[in-house]
Phi, psi and omega in degrees: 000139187305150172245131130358131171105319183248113183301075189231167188224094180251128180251113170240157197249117192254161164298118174214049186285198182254018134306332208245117149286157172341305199286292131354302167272008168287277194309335160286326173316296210289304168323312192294316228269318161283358136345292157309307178323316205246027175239151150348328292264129150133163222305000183197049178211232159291129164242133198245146186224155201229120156234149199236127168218128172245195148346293148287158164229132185245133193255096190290314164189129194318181184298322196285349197286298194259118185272348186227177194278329184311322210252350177268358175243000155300305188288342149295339142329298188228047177297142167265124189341159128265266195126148174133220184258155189263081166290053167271353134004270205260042126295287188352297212280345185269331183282345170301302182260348190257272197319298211249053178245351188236024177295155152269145178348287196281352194245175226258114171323104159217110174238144198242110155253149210235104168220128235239341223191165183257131167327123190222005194243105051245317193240159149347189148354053170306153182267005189268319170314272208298340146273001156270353180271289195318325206277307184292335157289308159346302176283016175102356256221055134029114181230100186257118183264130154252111166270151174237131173072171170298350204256026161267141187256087205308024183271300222274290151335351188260308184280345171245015160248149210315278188239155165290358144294359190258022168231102153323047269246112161235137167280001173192147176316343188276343191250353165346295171278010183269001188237353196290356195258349182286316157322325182262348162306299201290160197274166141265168183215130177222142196269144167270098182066187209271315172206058176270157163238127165232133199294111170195138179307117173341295185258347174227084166300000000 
């Protein structure tokens, strides 16, 4: 169980491209939200940042917004679809240059994306993703992948989340919630000075 005390700045970047239905984005929701359910929430525990990337990305709302768990899982309740192209491109580049201008020092950089599908904005498989995944671990930044289904392409979700234990494979949105306890388990890494690492559990600091 999450403790009082760990200090984290968690960002999650959702899929809502034109793969993703009602039905489908209910169920990434209800993920992110149980999620919540089981942290810390507040200005000197967890803090949360929610960006929806489609065609367009939207920063639904920074780390700073929401202090407490009630009013941060209504707003996750009721982000809304998009539709479009799968931009996890330019998710990267706002969590790198936007999302995370608002860390607190001492706390520890995590973002979770949630996807369906292979980055196809400005192109297929951009050479852009992967210098903004690159850019945000360069900055400290935890990158944790969850793929759904088969049409994702795990080599590649494999190369833009931290390690290949940060990268998670569900044969379906239904299954989702079947990995949150594998995900609270896992180490998170936060750098010390230019290149010490050090290690400590996501939920039980």
């Amino acid at each position: 169980m999450f403790v009082a005390g760990c200090i984290i700045d968690l960002n999650f970047l959702v899929d809502s491209s034109g793969s993703i239905n009602y039905q489908t984005w209910a169920l990434a929701l209800k993920f992110v939200a149980n999620i919540v359910r089981v942290l810390t929430i507040g200005p000197d525990d967890v803090r949360v940042a929610f960006v929806v990337f489609a065609s367009n990305v939207t920063v639904e709302w920074g780390l700073a917004q929401y202090q407490d768990k009630a009013s941060l899982v209504h707003a996750i309740d009721n982000v809304r679809i998009r539709g479009g192209n799968t931009n996890l491109n330019g998710a990267l580049y706002l969590t790198w240059s936007q999302v995370y201008r608002e860390a607190r020092p001492n706390a520890n950089k995590v973002t979770i994306i949630l996807t369906d599908g292979v980055d196809n904005e400005p192109e297929f498989s951009t050479p852009l993703t992967i210098q903004n995944a690159s850019r945000c671990k360069n900055d400290g930044i935890r990158l944790i992948a969850v793929g759904v289904t088969n049409s994702t392409d795990e080599q590649r979700l494999m190369q833009i989340a931290s390690s290949q234990s940060d990268f998670y494979p569900v044969g379906d949105f239904n299954a989702l919630n079947s990995i949150i306890s594998k995900l609270t388990s896992q180490n998170c890494i936060t750098p010390e000075g230019t290149d010490h690492i050090k290690y400590f559990t996501l939920f039980q600091c």
